[in-house]
C-alpha positions in Angstrom: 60.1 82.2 -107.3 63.1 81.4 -105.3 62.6 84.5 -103.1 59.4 85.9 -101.1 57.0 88.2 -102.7 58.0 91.9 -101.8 55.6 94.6 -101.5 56.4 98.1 -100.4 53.9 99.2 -97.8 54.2 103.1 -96.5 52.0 105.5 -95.0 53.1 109.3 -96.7 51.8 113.0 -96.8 50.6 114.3 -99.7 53.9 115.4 -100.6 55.5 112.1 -100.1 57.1 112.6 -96.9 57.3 109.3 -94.8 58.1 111.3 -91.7 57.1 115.1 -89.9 54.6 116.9 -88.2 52.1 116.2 -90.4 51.8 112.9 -88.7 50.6 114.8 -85.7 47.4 115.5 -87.8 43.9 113.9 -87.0 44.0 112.9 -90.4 47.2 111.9 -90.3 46.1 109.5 -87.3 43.6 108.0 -89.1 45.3 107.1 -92.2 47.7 105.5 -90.1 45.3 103.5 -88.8 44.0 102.5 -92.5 47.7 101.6 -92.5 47.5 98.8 -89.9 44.6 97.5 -90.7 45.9 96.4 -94.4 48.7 94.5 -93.2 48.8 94.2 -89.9 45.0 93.8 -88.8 42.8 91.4 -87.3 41.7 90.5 -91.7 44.6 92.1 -93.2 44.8 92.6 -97.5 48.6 91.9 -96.9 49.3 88.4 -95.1 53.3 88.5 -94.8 55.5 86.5 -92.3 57.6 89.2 -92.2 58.7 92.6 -92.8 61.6 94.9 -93.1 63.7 98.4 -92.6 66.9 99.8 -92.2 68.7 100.8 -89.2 67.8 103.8 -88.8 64.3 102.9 -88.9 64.7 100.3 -86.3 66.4 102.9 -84.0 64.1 105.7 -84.3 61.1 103.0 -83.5 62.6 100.0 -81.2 65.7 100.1 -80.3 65.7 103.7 -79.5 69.1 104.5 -80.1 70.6 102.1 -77.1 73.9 100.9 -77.7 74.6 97.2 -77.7 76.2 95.3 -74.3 79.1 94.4 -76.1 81.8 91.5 -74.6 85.0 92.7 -76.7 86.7 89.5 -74.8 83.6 86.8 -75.9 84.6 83.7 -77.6 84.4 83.1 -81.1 81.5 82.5 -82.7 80.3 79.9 -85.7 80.7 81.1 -89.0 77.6 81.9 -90.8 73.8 82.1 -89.5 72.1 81.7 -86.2 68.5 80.6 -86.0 67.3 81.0 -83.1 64.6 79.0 -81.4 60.9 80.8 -82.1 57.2 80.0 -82.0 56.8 83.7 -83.7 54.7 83.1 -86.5 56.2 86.6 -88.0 59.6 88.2 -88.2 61.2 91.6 -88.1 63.7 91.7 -90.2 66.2 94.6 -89.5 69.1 95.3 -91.6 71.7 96.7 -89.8 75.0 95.5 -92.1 77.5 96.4 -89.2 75.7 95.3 -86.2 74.9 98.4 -84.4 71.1 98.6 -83.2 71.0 98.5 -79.0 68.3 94.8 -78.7 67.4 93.9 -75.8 64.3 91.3 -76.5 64.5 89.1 -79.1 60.7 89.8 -79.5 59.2 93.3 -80.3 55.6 94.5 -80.0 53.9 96.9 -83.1 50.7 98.0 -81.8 49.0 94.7 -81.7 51.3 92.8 -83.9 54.6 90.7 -82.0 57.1 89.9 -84.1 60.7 87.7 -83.7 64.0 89.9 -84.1 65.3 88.6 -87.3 69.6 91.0 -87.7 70.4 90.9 -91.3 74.3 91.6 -90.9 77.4 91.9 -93.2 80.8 90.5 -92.9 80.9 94.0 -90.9 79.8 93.2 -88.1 82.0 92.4 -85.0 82.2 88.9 -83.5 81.2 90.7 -80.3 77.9 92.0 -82.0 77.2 88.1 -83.3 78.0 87.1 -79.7 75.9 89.8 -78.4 72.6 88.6 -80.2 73.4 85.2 -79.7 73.0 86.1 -76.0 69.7 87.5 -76.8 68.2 84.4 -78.7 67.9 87.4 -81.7 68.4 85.1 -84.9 70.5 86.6 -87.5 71.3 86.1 -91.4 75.2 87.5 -93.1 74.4 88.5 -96.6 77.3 90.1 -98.3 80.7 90.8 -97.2 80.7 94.5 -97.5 77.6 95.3 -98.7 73.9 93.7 -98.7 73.5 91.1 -101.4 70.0 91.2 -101.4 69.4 87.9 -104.1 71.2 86.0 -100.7 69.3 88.0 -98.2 65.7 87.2 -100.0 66.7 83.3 -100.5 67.4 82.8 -97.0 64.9 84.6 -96.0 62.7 82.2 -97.7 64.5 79.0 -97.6 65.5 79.5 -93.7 62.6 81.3 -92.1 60.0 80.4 -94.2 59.1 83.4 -95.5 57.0 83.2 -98.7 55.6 87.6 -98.6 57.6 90.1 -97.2 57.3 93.9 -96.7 59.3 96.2 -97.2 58.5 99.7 -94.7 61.4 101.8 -95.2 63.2 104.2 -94.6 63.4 105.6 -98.2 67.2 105.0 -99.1 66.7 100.7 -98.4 63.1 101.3 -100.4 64.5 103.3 -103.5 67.2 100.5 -103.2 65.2 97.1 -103.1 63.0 99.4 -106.2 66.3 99.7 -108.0 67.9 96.5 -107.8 64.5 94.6 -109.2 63.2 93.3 -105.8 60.8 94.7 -105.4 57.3 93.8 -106.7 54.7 96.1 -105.7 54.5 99.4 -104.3 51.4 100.2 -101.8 51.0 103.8 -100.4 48.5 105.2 -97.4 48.5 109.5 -98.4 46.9 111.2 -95.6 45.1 114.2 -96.6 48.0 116.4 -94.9 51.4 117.8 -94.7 53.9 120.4 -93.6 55.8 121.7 -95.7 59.3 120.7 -94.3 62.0 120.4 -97.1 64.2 118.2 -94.8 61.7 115.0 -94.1 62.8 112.0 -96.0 59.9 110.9 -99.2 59.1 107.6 -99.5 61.8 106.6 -102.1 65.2 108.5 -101.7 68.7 107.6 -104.1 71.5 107.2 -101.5 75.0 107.5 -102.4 75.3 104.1 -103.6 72.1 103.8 -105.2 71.1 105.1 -108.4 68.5 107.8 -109.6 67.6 106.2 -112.7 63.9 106.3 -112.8 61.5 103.9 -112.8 57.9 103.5 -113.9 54.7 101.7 -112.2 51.6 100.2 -113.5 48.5 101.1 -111.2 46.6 98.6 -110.1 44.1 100.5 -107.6 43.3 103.3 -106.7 40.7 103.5 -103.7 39.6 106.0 -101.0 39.8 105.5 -97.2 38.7 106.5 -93.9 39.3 110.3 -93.2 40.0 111.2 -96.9 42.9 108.9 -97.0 43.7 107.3 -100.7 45.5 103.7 -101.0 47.2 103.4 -104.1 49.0 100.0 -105.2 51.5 99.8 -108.3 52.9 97.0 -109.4 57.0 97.7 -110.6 57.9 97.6 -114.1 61.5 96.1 -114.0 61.7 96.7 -117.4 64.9 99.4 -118.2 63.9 102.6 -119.6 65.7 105.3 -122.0 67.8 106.6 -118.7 68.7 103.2 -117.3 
């Protein structure tokens, strides 16, 4: 395989939402920490070098909705890539397509988990923005003019930065996406025993306007029950087409 493993790894509510007040539960709190542990604890099941989101995700989490220090005037940069030098034995790997998150670290912390700043930007994105995380040390990878081109994203990813398993944690549009376009391999899902009831919260996979809605199937491969009435399901993804594709 010429691209990392990708597994999908979310924490829901019963009802599928990935975000909303049931999260505020004691159950909820639990299950998230069932969450952790798997890939991101001291003996984790999952042992990636890296995982990934969407912009939005970043925001709402690290960047916290800063805008960049942008130098209109700065020189031109090289085409292409920037690595960036790192000891970080793991990456986060934000896709932002026309440079917009507000860094200002090239390093984030998760809990107990620190983690290099890997953009993954578009032709899009402004020389300033590629000047602007240059300045930061934050490396970054241009896959796609005007849109992600994930089959270049995943073999950089691998052949560049040395990453063999990647995750993929949302939000739903760049899950359902990854699901669609057949890279993604499994599917792993934390349901806390809770919800709220809010029609509004985003679900775990969600069609976007350039994605599809043409439905897929999943062959379980576990089904097992967790701290605080929390249930782990892992699928792996048929990528075979079905009647509707």
């Amino acid at each position: 395989m010429d691209r990392p493993y990708v597994f999908c790894h979310m924490l829901t509510s019963v009802d599928g939402k990935i975000v909303g007040k049931y999260m505020q539960t004691e159950q909820s709190k639990t299950a998230g920490g069932v969450f952790y542990d798997l890939a991101f604890g001291e003996d984790p099941h999952y042992r990636h070098q890296g995982w990934l989101s969407g912009r939005v995700t970043t925001d709402d989490n690290f960047t916290h909705h800063r805008q960049p220090d942008l130098d209109e005037d700065a020189a031109p940069v090289p085409e292409g890539d920037f690595v960036a030098p790192t000891d970080a034995e793991k990456y986060y790997v934000s896709v932002d397509p026309s440079g917009k998150l507000g860094w200002e670290s090239p390093e984030l912390t998760y809990q107990t988990t620190t983690a290099h700043v890997l953009e993954v930007l578009t032709g899009k994105a402004s020389n300033a923005y590629r000047a602007f995380l240059r300045r930061l040390g934050i490396s970054y990878v241009v896959a796609g003019e005007d849109e992600l081109d994930y089959e270049l994203l995943l073999g950089k990813l691998k052949e560049t930065f040395g990453i063999e398993t990647l995750m993929l944690g949302g939000g739903g549009v760049l899950n359902w996406s990854f699901v669609q376009a057949g890279y993604c391999d499994e599917i792993s899902v934390v349901i806390a025993p809770a919800a709220d009831g809010a029609s509004d919260s985003p679900s775990l996979f969600e069609a976007g306007d350039r994605t599809p809605d043409s439905p897929k199937s999943f062959e379980l491969q576990a089904a097992e029950a967790q701290d605080g009435g929390a249930v782990w399901l892992r699928y792996t993804v048929t990528h075979g087409t079905t009647e509707n594709d």
